[in-house]
C-alpha positions in Angstrom: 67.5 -70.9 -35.4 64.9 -69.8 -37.9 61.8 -72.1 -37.7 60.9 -73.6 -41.1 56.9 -73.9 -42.1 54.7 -75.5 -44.6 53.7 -72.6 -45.9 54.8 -69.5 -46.1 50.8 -68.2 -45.6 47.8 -70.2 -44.7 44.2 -68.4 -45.9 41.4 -69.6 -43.8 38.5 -69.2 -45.9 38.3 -69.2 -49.9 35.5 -66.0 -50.0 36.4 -62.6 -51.7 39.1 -61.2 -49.0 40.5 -65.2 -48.6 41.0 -65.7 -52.1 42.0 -61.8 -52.9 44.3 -62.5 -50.1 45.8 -65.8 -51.3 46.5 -65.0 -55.3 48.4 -62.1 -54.1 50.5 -63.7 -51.3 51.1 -66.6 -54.6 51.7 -63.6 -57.2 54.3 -62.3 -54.4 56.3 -65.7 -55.0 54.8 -67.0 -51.5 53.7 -70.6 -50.9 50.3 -70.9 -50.1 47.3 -72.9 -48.5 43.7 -72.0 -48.4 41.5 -74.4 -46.0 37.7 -74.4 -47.0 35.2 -76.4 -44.8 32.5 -76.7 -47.7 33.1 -79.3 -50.3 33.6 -76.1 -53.1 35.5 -73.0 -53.3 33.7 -69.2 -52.7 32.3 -69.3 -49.3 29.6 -67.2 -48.3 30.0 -64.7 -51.4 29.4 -67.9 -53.9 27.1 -70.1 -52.2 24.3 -68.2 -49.9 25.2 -64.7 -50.2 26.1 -62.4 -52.7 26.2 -64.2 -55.8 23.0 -66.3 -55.2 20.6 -63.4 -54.1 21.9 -61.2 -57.4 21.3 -63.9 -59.7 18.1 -64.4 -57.8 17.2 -60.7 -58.6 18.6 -60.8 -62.3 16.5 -64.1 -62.7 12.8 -62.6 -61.5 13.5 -59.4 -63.2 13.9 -61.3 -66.4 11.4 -64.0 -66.2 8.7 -61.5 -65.2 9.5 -58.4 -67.6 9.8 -56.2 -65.0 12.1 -54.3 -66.6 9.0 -53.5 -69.9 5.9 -53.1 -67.4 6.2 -49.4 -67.8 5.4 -50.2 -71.3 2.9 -52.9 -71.6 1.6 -52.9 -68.2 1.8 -54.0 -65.2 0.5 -57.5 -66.3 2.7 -58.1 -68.8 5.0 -61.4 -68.0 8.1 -62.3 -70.1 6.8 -66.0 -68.5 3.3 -66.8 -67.9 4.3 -69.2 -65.1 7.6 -69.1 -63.3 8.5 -71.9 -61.1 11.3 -72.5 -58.4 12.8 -74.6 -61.0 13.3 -71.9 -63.5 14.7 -70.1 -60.7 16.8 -72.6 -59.7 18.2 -73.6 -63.2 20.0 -70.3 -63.6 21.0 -70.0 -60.0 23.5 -74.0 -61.0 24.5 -72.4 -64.0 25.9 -69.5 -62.2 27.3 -70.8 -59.2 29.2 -73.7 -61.2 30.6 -70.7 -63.3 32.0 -69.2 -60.1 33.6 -72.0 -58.6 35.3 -73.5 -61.5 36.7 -69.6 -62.1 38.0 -69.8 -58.6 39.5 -73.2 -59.4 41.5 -72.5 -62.3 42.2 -69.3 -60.7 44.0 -71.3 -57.3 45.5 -73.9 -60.0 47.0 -71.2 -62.2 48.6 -69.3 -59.1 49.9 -72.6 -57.7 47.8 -72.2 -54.8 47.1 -75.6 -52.5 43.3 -76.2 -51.5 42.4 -78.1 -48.8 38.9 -78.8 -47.8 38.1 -79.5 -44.2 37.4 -77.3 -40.8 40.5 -75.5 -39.5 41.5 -75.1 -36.0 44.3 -73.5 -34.3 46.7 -76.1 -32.2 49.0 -73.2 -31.7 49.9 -69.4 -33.0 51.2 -71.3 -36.2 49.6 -74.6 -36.2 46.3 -75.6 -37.4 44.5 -78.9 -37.5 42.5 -79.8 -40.9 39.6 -82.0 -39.7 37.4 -83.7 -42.6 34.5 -86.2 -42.0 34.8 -85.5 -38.2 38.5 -86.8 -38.7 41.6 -85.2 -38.3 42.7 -85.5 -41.7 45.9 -83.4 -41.2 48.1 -80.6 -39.2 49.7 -77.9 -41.4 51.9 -74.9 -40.5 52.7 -71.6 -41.5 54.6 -68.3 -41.6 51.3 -65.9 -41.7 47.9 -66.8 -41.7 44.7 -65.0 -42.8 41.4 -65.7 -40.8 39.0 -64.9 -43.9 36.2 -67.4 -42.0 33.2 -65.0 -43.2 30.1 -65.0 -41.2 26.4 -67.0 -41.2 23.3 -65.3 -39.5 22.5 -64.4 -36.5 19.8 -67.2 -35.2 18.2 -66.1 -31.9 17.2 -68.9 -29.7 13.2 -67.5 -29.8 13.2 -68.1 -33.1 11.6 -71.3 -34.2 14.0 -71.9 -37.4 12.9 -74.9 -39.2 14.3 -74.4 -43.1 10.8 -74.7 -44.6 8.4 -72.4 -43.5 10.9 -69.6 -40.7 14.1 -69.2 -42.8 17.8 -67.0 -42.1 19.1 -65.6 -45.2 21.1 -68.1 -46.3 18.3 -70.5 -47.2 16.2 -68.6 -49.1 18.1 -69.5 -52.4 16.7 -73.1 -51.5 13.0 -73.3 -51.3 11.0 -75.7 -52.0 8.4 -73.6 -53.8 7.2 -70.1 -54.1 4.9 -68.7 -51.7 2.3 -66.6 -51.9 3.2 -64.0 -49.0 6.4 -63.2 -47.2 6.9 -61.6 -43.9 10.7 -60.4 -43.6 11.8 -59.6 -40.0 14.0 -56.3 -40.5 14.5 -53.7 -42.6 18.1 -54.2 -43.6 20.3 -54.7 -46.5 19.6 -58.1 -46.8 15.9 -57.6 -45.3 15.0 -55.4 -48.2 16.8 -57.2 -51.1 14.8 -60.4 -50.2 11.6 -58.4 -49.8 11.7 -56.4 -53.3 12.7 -59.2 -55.0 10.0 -61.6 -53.9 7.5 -58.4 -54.4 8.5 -58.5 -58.1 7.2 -61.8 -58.5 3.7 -60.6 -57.0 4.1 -62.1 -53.5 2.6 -60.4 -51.2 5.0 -59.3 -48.8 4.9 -57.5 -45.2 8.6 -56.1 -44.0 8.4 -55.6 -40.2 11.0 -53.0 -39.0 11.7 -52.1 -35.0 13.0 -48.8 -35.7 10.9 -45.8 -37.3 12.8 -46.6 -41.2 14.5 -48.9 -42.8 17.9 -48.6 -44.5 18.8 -46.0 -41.6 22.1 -45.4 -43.2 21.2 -43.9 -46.5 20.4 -40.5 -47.6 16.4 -39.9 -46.3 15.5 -38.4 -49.6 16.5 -41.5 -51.8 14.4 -43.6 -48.6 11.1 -41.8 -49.6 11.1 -42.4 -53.0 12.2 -45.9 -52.9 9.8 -46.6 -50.4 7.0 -44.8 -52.1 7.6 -47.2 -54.8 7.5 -50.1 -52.8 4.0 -49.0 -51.3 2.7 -48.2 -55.0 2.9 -52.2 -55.6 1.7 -53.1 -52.9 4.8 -53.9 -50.2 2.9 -53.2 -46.9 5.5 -52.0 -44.1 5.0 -51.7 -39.9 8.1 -49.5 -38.8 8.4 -49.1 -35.3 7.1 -52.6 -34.5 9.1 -55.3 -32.3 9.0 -58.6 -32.5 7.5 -60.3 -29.4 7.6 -63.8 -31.1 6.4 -66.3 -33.8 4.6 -69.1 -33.6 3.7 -71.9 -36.4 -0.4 -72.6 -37.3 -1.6 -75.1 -39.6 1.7 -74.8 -41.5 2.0 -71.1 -42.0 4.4 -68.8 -39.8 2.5 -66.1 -37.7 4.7 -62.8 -36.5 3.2 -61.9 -33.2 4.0 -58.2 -32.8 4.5 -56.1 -29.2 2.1 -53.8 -30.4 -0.9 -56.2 -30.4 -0.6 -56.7 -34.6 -0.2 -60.2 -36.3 1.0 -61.3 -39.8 0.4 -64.7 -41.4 2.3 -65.2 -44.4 3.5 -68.7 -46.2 6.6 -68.1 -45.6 8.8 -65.8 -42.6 12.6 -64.5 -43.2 13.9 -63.6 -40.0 16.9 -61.4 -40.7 18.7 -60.2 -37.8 22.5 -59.7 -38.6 25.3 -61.6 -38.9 27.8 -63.4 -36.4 31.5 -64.4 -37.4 32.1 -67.8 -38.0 34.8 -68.0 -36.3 33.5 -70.0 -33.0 35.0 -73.8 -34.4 38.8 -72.1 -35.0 40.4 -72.5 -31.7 41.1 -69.3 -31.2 42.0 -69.9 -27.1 45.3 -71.9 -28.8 46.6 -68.4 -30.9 45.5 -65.8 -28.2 42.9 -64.2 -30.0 39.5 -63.7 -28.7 36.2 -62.8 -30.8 33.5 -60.2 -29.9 30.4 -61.3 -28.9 29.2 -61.7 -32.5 32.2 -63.5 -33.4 33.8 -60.9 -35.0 37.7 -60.0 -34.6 39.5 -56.9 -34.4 42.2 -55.3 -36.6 44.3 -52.8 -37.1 42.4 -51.0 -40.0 45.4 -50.1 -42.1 47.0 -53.6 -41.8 44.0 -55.9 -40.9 47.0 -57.4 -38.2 45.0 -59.0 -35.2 47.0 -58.9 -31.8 48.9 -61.6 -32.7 51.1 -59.9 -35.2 51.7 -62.8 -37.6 47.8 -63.9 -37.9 45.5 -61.3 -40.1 41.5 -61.1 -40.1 40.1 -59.9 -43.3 36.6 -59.7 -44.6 33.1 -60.3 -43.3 34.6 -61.1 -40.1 36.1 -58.2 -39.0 32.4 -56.2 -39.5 31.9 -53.0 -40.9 31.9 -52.3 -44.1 31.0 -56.1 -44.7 30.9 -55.4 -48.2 32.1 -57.8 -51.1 34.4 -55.4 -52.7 36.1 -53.9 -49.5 36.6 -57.7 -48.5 38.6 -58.0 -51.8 40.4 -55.2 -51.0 41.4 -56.0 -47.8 42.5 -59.5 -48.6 44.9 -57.6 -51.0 46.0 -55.6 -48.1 46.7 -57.8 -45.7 48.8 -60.5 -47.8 51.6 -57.2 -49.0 51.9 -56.0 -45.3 52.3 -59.8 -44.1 55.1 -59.7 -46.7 56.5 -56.5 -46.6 55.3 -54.7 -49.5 53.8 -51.2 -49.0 50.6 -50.3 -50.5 49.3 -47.0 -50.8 46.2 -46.5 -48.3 42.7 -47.1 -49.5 41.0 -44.6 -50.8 38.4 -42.9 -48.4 35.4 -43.2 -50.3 33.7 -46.7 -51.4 30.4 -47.3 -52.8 27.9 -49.5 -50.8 25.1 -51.3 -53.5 21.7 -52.3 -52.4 20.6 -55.1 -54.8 17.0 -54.4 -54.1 14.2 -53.6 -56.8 15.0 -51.1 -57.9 18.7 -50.8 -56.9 20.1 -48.1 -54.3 23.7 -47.0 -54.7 25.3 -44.3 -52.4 28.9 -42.9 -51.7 30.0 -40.1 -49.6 27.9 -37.6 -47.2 24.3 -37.7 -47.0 21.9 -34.7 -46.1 21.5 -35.9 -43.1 25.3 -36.0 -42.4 25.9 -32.8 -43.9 23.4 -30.9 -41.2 25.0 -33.0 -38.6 27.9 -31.4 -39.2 27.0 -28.2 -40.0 28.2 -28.1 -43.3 26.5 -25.6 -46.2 25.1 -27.7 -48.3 23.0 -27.6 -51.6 21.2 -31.1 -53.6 20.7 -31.0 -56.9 18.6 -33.5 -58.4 17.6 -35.3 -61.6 15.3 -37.9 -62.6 15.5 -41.2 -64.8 12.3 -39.9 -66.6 14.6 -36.2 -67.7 17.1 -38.0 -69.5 16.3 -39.5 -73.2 17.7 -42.9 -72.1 15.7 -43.2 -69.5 12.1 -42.1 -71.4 13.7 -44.7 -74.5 13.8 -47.0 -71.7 10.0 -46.4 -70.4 11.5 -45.5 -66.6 8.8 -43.3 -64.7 11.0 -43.7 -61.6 14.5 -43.7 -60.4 16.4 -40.6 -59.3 19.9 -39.3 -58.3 20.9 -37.0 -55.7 24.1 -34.9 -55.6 25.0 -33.1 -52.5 27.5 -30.0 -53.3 29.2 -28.1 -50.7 27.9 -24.3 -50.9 31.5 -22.6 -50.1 34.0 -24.8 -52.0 31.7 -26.3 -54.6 33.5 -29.7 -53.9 31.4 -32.7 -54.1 30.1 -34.4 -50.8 27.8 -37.4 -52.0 26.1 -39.1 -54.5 23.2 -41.3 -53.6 21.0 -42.8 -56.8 18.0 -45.0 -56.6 16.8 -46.9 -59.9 17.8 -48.8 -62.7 22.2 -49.0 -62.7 22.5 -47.2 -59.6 25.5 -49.7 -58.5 26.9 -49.0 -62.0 26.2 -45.2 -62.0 27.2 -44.4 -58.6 31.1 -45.0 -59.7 31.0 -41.9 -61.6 30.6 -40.1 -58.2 32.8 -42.7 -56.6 35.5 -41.4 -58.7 34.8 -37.5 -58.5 34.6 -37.8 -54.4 38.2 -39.7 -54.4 39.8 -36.8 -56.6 38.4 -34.0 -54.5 36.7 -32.7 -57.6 33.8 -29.9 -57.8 29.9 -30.3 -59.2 31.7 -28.4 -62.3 33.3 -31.3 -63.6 29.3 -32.7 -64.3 28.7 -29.6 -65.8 31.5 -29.0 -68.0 32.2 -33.1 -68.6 30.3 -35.0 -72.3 29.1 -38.0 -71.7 27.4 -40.3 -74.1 24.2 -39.6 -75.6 21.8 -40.6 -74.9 23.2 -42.6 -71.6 21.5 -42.6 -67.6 24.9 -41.1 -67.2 23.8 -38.0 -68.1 21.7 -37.7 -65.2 24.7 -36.2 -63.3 24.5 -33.1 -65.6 20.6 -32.7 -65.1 21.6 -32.8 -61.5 24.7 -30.4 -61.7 22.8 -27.9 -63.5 19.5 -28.6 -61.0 21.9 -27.4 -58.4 23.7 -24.6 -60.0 20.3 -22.6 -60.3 20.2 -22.7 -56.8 23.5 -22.1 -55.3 24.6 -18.6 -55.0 26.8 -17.1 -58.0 30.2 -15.7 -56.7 32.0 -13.5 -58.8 33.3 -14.8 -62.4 30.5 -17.4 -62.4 29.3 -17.9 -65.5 25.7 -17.9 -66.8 24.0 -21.8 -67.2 25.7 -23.6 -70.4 22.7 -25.2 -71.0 18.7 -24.5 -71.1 18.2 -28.3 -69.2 18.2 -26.7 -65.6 15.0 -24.7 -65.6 
């Protein structure tokens, strides 16, 4: 006899993979339940992470005019004095946006949200506890673990919300400081960092290995951080952390080389760990890494209990917002038998630093790894007329060409709309297409876009010609 369930898919989590995951199951014609802990819809995505730091940046960058100081100067302010308030007042607007989307979006779909912390009782069970109460046990057919994750807090590390911060606080201070020491030159590190150096605090990024970033293309690295030092970021690569301690009210990094930094405030930013250590998971048979993180079957995100699917932050690498969405998708037509073509192989990551780094597909690095001919072209914000219109002295894209087949192997872009421009690439890399198509492609005039032509052409004087190559279309590659 077939056993009958509340649902026929409970989502554990409402972030981008939960809610990607939940809409679909519910546009399938499947009943559905999403359990969320916090009082509101989005998770991590909405609250702490991704929305809150971008708005953040988009905020400063505003407010301070960063975007004209090429013109008028590095003094120039849009605002003489920005406050934590005016920071703050955007950051509501936003975030109230997002969650009542995600509400109508649920309502709409037909989609049942219950707020409370989830815990398996069984493989198909789960307990709903609210106000340290069990509030209510539900069932169902397939469930998605979309949990997301919350930083990694070493016990050394004297976290008190005020003064020694994780990530996810720094979108509720108290007050702007003066100086900021970030521990670790990472995604999030280096968002936090640029962003607070745009509002002329003095920061000090304190990195264990030799660079930060480690995973993008070494050339884009350079420049970015060349810009960094030009207004004044300081940076000590290859220095560990021994410890910090707390004097008269301001955080002191005590580093194993012998060096100290005093700052006003100290963002320790070591990772992330999955949140999944309040689910139970004993009671379904899974077990977590030590990090909290579950594995999948990448093609199906199925755990090892076949019925029960981990999507999102949670299952690690690429922890990215739009391959969580994706994966959500994924998950909720295999749970239900529909087929979906595979992913495609290549996906952007975005770096919402100041300025913004964007790269898909092979770096340099990788391509003399692997022994691959290679050539780079190159072009510059400042070479294209929208970027001189727009006063940019810096910013850059990179393309890296194989030399026998001519077929495109990476694009990594550092500047103004790299996350916007690096979809251009995205697309070219996913269609197996050639450095040509830049070439021979129009794009709008005048546009940062064009950028990949400059770059096309930068490389074509430099690769070999093979027979029936034609001469340069254009006098812009010199």
């Amino acid at each position: 006899m077939t056993e009958t369930y509340d649902y026929d898919l409970v989502v554990i989590g409402s972030g981008p993979s939960g809610r990607r995951a939940g809409v679909q199951a519910a546009k399938l014609g499947r009943s559905v339940l999403i359990i969320e802990k916090n009082t509101r819809v989005g998770g991590v995505c909405v609250h702490t992470g991704t929305i809150p730091s971008k708005t953040l940046r988009e905020t400063v960058l505003n407010l301070t005019g960063w975007r004209e100081q090429a013109f008028y100067g590095r003094a120039y302010r849009a605002r003489k004095d920005i406050t934590i308030a005016d920071l703050n007042s955007r950051l509501r607007k936003t975030l109230d946006y997002e969650v009542d989307m995600l509400d109508h979006q649920f309502a709409r779909n037909g989609i049942a949200v219950v707020h409370g912390t989830a815990r398996f009782v069984d493989p198909h069970h789960i307990t709903i506890t609210m106000d340290n109460r069990v509030a209510r046990t539900v069932s169902g057919d397939r469930i998605i673990i979309a949990v997301g994750t919350r930083p990694h807090r070493p016990a050394n590390v004297p976290f008190d919300g005020t003064v020694v911060l994780d990530s996810d606080e720094m979108t509720s201070l108290a007050r702007l400081p003066r100086s900021l020491t970030v521990i670790g030159g990472g995604v999030i590190g280096i968002e936090y960092a640029t962003i607070f150096s745009a509002l002329d605090v003095q920061v000090s990024v304190v990195e264990a290995r030799d660079s930060i970033l480690g995973f993008v293309d070494r050339g884009i690295i350079v420049d970015f951080m060349h810009q960094l030092c030009d207004r004044g970021m300081r940076f000590r690569l290859g220095s560990r952390l021994d410890s910090i301690t707390v004097a008269d009210g301001q955080p002191v990094a005590l580093l194993a080389d012998g060096g100290q930094i005093r700052s006003d405030i100290l963002l320790y930013t070591g990772g992330r760990s999955g949140a999944t250590d309040q689910l139970g998971l004993d009671a379904c048979g899974l077990r977590a890494d030590s990090r909290g993180r579950l594995q999948v079957d990448p093609k199906t995100f199925q755990t090892g209990v076949a019925h029960i699917y981990a999507t999102g932050d949670v299952i690690g690498f690429p922890s990215l917002a739009s391959t969580s969405l994706e994966q959500g998708r994924i998950a909720a037509c295999h749970a239900f038998g529909q087929t979906v073509p595979p992913a495609p192989e290549f996906f952007p990551y975005g770096i919402y630093s100041v300025p913004e780094i964007s790269t898909v597909g092979m770096t340099e690095e990788q391509a003399k790894e692997k022994s691959i001919p290679y050539e780079c072209g190159i072009a510059r914000f400042r070479e294209t007329s929208r970027g001189h219109i727009a006063g940019m002295h810096s910013g850059m894209l990179k393309l890296v060409i194989s030399l026998e087949t001519h077929r495109l192997l990476g694009v990594h872009i550092v500047g103004e709309s790299a996350t916007e421009l690096i979809h251009i690439g995205q697309a070219v890399l996913n269609f197996g297409g050639t450095f040509d198509y830049f070439i021979d492609a129009t794009f709008n005039y005048p546009t940062l876009a064009e950028a990949y032509k400059i770059a096309a052409l930068d490389a074509w004087n430099r690769i070999p010609r093979r027979r029936g190559d034609v001469e340069s279309p254009s006098p812009v590659a010199t």
